[in-house]
N, C-alpha and C positions, 0 to 999 in steps of 0.2 A: 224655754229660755229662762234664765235664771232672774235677767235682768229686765222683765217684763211681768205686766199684774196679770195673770190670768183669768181669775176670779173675784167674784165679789161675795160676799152676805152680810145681809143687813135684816133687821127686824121692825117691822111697823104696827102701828096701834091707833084704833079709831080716836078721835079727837074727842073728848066726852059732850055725849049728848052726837055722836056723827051716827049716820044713818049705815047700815051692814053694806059692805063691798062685796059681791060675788067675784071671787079671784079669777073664776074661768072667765070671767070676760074684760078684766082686768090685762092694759097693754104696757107695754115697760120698754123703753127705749134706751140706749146706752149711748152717748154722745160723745167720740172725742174732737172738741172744737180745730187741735192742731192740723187737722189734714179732713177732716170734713167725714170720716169715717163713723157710721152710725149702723150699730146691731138695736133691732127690734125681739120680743120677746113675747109671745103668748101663751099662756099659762094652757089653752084648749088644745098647744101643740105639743106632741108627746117628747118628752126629755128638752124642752125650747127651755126651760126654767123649773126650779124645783121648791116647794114649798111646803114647811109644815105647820098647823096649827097649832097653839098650846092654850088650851082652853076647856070647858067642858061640854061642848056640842064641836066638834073636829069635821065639820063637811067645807063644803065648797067658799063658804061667805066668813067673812069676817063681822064679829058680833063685840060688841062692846064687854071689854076687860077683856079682851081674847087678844093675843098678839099673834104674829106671823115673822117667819122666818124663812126669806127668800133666799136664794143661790143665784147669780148668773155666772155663766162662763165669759171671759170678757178675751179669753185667746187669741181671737182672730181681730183683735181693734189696737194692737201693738200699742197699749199704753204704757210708756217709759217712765221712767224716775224723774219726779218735779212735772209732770204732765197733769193738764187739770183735764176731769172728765164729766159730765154729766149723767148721773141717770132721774131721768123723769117718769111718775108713774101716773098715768092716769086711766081710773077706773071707771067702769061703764055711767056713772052718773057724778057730778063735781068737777071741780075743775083739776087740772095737774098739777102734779106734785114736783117740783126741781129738785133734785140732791146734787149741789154741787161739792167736788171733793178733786182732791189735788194728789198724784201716786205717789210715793213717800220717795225719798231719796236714794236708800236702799230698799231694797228689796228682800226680807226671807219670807220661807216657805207656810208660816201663818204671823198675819200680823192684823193691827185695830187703826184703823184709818176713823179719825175723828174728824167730825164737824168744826 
């Protein structure tokens, strides 16, 4: 549907001086508040989410100056234009992360949804 977000990606970066996140055990949850509908997402399940390193050790954890670039599919949580959504990420040790963000009005087929 044309008039729905399907997708997300977004990139994240240890906070300087933050201790390595192991992505595989890293949980991500997608919140749309208007109807209570909530997709979950673990990296340990195969195609649940997609991630790549850019750095110069590329395994499982995330390493200071190294950033990541996640994907989710968010298809199935019918998030509409002017609809706000959550995704939260928290990893296997610290607390969670809220990204709150709002679907743009229109919709095309890649666009940059800011903070």
């Amino acid at each position: 549907d044309n008039n729905k977000l399907t997708s997300v990606t977004f990139t994240l970066q240890l906070a300087a001086g933050g201790q390595p996140i192991d992505l595989s055990k890293t949980f991500i949850t997608v919140v749309n508040p208007k109807d209570g509908l909530r997709k979950s997402f673990v990296a340990s399940e195969v195609d649940n989410w997609i991630y790549s390193i850019q750095g110069d050790n590329p395994d499982d954890y995330l390493e200071e100056f190294e950033k990541v670039e996640i994907t989710l599919d968010l298809s199935d949580l019918n998030l509409e234009p002017n609809e706000d959504f959550i995704i939260e990420i928290k990893p296997p040790i610290g607390a969670t992360y809220p990204i709150e963000l709002k679907v743009p009005p229109s919709i095309d087929s890649v666009m940059v949804l800011l903070r």
